[in-house]
Structure formats: C-alpha cells, structure tokens
DRENVEXGU-726036 format. One line per field, with one value per residue (C-alpha): residue number from 1; x, y, z. Coordinates in nm, 4 decimals. Layout:
% DRENVEXGU-726036
num c(NUM/...)
x c(X/...)
y c(Y/...)
z c(Z/...)
This chain:
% DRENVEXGU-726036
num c(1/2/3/4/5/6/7/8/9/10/11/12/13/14/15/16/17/18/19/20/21/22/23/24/25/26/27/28/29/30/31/32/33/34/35/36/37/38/39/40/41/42/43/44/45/46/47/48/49/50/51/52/53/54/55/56/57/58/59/60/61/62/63/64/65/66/67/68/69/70/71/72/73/74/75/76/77/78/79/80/81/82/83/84/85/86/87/88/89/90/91/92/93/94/95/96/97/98/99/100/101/102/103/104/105/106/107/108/109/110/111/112/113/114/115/116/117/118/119/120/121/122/123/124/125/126/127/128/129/130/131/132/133/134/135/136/137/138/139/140/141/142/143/144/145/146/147/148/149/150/151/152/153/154/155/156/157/158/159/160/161/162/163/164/165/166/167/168/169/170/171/172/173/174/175/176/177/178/179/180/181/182/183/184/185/186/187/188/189/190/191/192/193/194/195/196/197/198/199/200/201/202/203/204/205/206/207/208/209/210/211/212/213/214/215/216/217/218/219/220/221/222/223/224/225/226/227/228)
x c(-0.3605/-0.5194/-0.7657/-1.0552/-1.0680/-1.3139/-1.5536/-1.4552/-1.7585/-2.0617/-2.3238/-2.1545/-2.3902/-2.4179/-2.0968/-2.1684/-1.9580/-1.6622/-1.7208/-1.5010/-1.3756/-1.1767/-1.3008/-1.0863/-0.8183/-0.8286/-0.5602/-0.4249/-0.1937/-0.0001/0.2542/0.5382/0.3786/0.1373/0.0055/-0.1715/-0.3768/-0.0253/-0.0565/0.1446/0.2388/0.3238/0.4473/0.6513/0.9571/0.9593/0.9159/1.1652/1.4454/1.3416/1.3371/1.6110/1.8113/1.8642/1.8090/1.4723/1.3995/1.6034/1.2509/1.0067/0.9353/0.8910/1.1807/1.1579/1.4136/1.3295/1.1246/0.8763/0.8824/0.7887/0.5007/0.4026/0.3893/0.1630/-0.0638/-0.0827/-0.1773/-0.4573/-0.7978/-1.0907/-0.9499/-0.6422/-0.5024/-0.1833/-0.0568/0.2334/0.4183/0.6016/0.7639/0.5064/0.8840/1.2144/1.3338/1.6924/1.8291/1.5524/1.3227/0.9550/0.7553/1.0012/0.8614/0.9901/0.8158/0.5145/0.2139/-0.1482/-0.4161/-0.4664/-0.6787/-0.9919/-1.2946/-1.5725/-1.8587/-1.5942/-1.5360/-1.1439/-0.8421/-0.4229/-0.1722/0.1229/0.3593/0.5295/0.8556/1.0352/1.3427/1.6407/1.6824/1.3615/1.4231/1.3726/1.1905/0.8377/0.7233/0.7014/0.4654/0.2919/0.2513/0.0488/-0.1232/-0.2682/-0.3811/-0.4934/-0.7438/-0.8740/-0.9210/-1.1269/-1.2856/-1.3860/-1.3900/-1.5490/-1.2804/-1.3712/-1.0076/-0.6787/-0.3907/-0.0002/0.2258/0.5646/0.8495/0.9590/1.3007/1.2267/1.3042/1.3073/0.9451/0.8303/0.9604/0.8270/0.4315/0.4412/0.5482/0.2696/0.0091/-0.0542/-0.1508/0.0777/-0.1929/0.0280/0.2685/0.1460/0.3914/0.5444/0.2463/0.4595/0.7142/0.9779/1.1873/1.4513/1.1574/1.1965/0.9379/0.8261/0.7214/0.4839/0.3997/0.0685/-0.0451/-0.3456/-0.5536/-0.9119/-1.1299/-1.1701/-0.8489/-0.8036/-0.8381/-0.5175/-0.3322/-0.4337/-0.3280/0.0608/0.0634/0.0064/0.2678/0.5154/0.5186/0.5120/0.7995/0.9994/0.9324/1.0730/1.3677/1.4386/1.3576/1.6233/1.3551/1.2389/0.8301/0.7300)
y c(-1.3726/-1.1485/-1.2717/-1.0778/-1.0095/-1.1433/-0.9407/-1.0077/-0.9057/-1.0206/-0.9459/-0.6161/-0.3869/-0.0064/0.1499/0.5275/0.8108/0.9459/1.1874/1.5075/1.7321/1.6000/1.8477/2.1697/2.0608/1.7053/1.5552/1.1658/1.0378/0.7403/0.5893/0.7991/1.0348/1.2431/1.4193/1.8083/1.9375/2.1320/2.5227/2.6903/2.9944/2.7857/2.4524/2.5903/2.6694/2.3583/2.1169/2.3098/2.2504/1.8715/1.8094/1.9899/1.6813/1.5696/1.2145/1.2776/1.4516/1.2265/1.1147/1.3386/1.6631/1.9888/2.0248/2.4414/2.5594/2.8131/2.8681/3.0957/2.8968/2.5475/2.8436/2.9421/2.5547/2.4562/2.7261/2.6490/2.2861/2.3641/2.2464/2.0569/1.7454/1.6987/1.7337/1.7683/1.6666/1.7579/1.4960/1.5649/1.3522/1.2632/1.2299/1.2189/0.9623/0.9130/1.2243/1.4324/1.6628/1.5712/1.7998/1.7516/1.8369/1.5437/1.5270/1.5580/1.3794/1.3752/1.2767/1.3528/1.2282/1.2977/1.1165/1.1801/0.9860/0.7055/0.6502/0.6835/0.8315/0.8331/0.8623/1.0553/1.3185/1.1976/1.3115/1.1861/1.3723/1.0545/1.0531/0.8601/0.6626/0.2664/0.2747/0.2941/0.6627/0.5294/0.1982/0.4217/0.7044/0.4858/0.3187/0.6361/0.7811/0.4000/0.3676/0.7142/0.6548/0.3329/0.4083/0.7127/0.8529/0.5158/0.5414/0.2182/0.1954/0.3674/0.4521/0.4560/0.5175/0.6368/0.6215/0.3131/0.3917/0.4164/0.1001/0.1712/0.3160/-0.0093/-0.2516/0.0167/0.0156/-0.3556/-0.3840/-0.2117/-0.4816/-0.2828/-0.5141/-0.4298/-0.3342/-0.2252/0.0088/0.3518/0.3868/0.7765/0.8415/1.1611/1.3961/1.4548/1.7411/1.6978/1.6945/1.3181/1.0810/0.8546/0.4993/0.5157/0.1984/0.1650/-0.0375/-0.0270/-0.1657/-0.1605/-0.2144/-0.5866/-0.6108/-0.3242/-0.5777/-0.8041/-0.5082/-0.3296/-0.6220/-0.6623/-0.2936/-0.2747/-0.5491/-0.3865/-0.0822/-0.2882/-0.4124/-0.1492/0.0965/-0.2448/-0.2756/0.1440/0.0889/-0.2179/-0.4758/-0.7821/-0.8652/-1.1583)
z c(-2.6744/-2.3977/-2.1812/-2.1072/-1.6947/-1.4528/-1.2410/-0.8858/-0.7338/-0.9631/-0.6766/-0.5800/-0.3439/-0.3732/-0.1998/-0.0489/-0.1818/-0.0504/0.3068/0.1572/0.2172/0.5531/0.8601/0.9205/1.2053/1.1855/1.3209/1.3277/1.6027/1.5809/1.8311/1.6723/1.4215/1.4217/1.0772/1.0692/0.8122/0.6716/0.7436/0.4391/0.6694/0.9938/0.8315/0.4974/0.7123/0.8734/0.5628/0.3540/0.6123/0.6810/0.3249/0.1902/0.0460/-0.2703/-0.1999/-0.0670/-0.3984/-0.6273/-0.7949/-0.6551/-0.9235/-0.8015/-0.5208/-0.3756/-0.3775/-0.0674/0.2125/0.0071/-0.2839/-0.0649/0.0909/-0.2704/-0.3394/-0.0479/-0.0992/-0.5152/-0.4365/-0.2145/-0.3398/-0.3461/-0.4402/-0.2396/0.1106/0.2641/0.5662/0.7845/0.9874/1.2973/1.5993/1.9215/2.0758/2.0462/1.7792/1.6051/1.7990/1.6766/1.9534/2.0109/1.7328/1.5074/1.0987/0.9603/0.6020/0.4202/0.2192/0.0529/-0.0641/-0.4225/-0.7103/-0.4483/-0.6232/-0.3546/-0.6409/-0.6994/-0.3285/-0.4351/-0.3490/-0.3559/-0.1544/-0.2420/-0.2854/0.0175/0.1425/0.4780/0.6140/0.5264/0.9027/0.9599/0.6483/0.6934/1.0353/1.1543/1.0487/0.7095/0.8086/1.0881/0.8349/0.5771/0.9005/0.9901/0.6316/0.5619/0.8451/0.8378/0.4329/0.4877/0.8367/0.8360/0.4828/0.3755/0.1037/-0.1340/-0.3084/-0.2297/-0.4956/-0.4855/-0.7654/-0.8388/-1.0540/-1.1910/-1.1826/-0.7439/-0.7001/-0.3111/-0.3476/-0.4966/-0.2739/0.0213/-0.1384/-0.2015/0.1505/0.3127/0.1573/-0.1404/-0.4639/-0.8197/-1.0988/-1.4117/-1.5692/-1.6659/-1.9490/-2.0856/-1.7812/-1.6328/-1.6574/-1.4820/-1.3475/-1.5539/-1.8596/-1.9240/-1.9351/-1.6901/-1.6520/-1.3080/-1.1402/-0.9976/-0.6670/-0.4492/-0.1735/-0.1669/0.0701/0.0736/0.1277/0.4325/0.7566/0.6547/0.5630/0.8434/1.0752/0.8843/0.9244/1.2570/1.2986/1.1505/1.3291/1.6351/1.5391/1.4389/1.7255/1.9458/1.6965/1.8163/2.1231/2.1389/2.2677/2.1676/2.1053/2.3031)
C-alpha cells in the first residue's frame, strides 16, 4: 500500500527566486577546467571536433553531424531558460594543450520563481573520461548554482540504459528520486526510461566538501602523487 510522504521541512522560510539570467561573460575557473558562456561562432568548431565520437553520443540525442550543424544547434538552443557552457583545459592534461575544447554542458529547465534548475546535456571529449574534469566540472556549475544564483534545488537525469551516467551522478552526492518512465525519446525514436537525481540546497555543504575531495584526489592521482 503506498504511503503518503512526509514534509521535510514543516517550518520552511520564504526562499528568494532564482538571480537569471547569468551575466554576459561570466566565466568559472577551476583547478583544471575552466567553463565560457559557449560562443556558437567561436566555440562550434571546437566542440564538434572534441565531440565527434560515437561513444560520447551513444545516449545523448541530437549528435551534429558538422561544424554548421553543431553552430545551427548552439544558436537554436539559446534562450531564456537555459545556458551553455564551453569547457576547455587551464593546462595541459592527458597529452592535450592548455585551452583545449574538451566538451560541453547547461543549464536547462531554468525556473527563476522555483529557485530551480538542471544540469545537463553534457558531453566530455572520451580523453578526459574518468578523471577530475568531470568532478571539477559539476564543482564549478554546483557552487555557482547554490552561491551565487541562490539556486534552491539542482536536477540531473539521463538515460536509464547509461548505466555509467548513473553511477557518475550518484557519485557526485546527488540523491536518486524516481524513474521518469516512456519520459523521452530518443534518437533512434525509441522511448526512454530517464532516471532522476538531485541535490538541494540542504544538502550543498557535504557535497560540496566530497566534491572538492575528489578532485583533489584525482588531479594527485594525474599528477602521480600521493595526498598526505
């Protein structure tokens, strides 16, 4: 029999809205990464050549399939509630030159009155794959979402077939809400299962701290030194 749900925060207090749209030029800097607002004209080029892979798109819809059509995509997706970002190397990492593009994400579902957003629509070039752009990447999107946006709640879903993507958002801190099921399609114009996570603001300082950790420790792991 289902159980009706418990309100977590009986005495909740008034929580201000959303600060949105994100100022023209911001930029966030990380260790490794850094991530521009993406330019379609300066950045399309870049992305399309990073990301040209079919592993990177194996359950991501709407793979270009050229450097005008990834320009034409960028500039379609523009709008009030979303914003892309390109990421690119601060240095040189896994034989790739400081500056490097090296993939791509967003914030989507922008709900300024709701104090909410999602990540997503994030593609990394497989070279970076399994290291610290990924934890460093969320790090950076994470603390400017809750900090300075005064984001209340943050989203990330995907496919449930991305079993790697699952294992990655739980990682990160993120808390599993449910099963979206027949939610999306795909590509390939099945359906999709999409599984839904996210971290709100309560629980931003321990994932902020295990974030922060973990990138520690994986630029030490490239680096081939051990954290005292």
């Amino acid at each position: 029999m289902f159980q009706a749900q418990q309100d977590p925060r009986p005495h909740d207090t008034v929580w201000p809205e959303l600060l949105w749209p994100v100022p023209t030029a911001t930029v966030l800097v990380g260790n490794l990464v850094r991530l521009d607002m993406v330019d379609a004209a300066e950045d399309a080029a870049g992305l399309f050549h990073a990301l040209d892979d079919d592993a990177v798109w194996a359950h991501v819809a709407g793979r270009p399939r050229s450097v005008e059509e990834y320009r034409q995509r960028i500039a379609a997706s523009e709008n009030r509630t979303r914003q892309q970002w390109t990421m690119r190397t601060l240095r040189e990492h896994r034989g790739l030159p400081a500056g490097s593009v090296i993939g791509s994400t967003s914030y989507l579902d922008v709900q300024p009155g709701n104090a909410a957003l999602e990540i997503g629509s994030t593609t990394y070039a497989r070279s970076v794959w399994g290291g610290a752009v990924n934890p460093e990447t969320k790090l950076l999107l994470l603390q400017y979402a809750f900090e300075t946006l005064d984001a209340g709640r943050v989203q990330l879903k995907t496919d449930i077939r991305n079993e790697r993507s699952q294992r990655a958002i739980e990682r990160l801190g993120a808390r599993y809400e449910g099963v979206l099921r027949r939610h999306m399609r795909r590509d390939d114009g099945t359906m999709r299962d999409t599984v839904m996570f996210s971290i709100v603001a309560e629980d931003w300082p321990a994932v902020r701290a295990g974030l922060r950790n973990r990138v520690d420790v994986a630029l030490a792991a490239e680096q081939g030194r051990a954290l005292n």
